[in-house]
C-alpha positions as CSV (number, residue, x, y, z in Angstrom):
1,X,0.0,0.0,0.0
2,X,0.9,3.6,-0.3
3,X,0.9,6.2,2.2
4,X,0.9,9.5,2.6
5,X,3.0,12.1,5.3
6,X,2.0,14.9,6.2
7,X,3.6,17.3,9.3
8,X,4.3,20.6,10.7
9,X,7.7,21.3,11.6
10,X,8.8,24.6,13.1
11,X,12.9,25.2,13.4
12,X,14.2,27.1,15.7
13,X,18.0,28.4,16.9
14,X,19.0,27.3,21.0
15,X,18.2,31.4,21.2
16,X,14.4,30.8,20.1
17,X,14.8,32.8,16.8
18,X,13.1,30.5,13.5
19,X,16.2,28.7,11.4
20,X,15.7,28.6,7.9
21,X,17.4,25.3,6.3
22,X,17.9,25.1,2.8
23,X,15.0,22.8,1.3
24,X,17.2,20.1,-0.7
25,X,20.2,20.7,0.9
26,X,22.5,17.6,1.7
27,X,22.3,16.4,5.5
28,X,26.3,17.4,6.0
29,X,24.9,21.2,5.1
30,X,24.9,23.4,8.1
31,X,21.3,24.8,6.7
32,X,20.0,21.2,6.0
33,X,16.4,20.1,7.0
34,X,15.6,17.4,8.3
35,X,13.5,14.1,7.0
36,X,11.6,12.1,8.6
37,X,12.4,8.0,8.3
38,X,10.1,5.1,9.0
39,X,11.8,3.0,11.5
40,X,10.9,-0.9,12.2
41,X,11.4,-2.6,15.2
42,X,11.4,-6.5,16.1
43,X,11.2,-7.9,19.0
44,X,11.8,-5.3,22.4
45,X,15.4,-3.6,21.2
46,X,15.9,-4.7,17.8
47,X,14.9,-1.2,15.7
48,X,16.4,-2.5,12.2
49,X,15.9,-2.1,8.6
50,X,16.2,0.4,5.7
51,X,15.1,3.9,7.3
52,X,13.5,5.1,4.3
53,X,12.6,8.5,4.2
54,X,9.2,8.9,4.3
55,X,9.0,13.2,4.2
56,X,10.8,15.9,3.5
57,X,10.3,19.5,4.2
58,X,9.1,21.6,1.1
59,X,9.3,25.0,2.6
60,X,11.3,26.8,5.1
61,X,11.4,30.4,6.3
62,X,7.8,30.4,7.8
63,X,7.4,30.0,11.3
64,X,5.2,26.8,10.6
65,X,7.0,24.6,7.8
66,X,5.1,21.7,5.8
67,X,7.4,18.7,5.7
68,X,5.4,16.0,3.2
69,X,5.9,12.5,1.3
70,X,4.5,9.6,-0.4
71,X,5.6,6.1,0.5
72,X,5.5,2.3,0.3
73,X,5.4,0.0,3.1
74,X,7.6,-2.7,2.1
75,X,7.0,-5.9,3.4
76,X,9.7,-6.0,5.9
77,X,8.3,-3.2,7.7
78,X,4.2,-4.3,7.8
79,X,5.8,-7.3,9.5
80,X,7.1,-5.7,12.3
81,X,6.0,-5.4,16.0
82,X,6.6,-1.6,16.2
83,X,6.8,1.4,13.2
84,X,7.9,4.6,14.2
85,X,8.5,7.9,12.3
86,X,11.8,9.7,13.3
87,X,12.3,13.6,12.0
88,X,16.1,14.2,12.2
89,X,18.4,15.9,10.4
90,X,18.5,19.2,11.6
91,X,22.4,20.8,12.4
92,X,23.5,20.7,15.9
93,X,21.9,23.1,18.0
94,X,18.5,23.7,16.3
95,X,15.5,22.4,17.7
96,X,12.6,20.8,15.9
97,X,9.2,21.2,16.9
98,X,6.3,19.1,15.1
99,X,2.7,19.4,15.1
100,X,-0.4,18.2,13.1
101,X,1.5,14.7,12.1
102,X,-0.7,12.6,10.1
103,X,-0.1,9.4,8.0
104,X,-2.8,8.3,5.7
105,X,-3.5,5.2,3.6
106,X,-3.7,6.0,-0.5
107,X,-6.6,4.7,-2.8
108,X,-5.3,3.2,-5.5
């Protein structure tokens, strides 16, 4: 199946003024954004897999940020105990903030 992912992210410096990453930019950038991955987990402690990035931020510079993405479950992942969505990426030193996270099944 296909998915959708949708979230708010708002970026912010350790002084509380917005940072504005660079939409696209490579993760060693200091302005990169962050992604957000799909993490599996078997068992209790085994979080394993591919990561595959599941969103990515198409804007920056607004207070509020839309970070979106389609993706396919693969079968390793609907067969796990636990899926989790991880937004990371940001340089050191800015925090990331998230709100309105939603993840919704495609008709196809």
């Amino acid at each position: 199946y296909m998915y959708a992912f949708h979230a708010m992210v708002k970026l912010t410096n350790q002084d509380g003024s917005l940072f504005e990453c660079n939409v696209g930019a490579w993760s060693s950038s200091p302005f990169s954004c962050p992604d957000a991955n799909l993490i599996s987990k078997y068992g209790l402690t085994d979080w394993t897999g591919e990561w595959p990035i599941v969103g990515s931020m198409v804007e920056s510079g607004n207070e509020w940020n839309v970070m979106e993405g389609i993706f396919t479950v693969s079968a390793f992942d609907a067969g796990a105990g636990t899926v989790a969505v991880e937004i990371s990426g940001a340089p050191a030193g800015v925090n990331i903030q998230i709100d309105k996270v939603s993840i919704s099944r495609i008709e196809e």
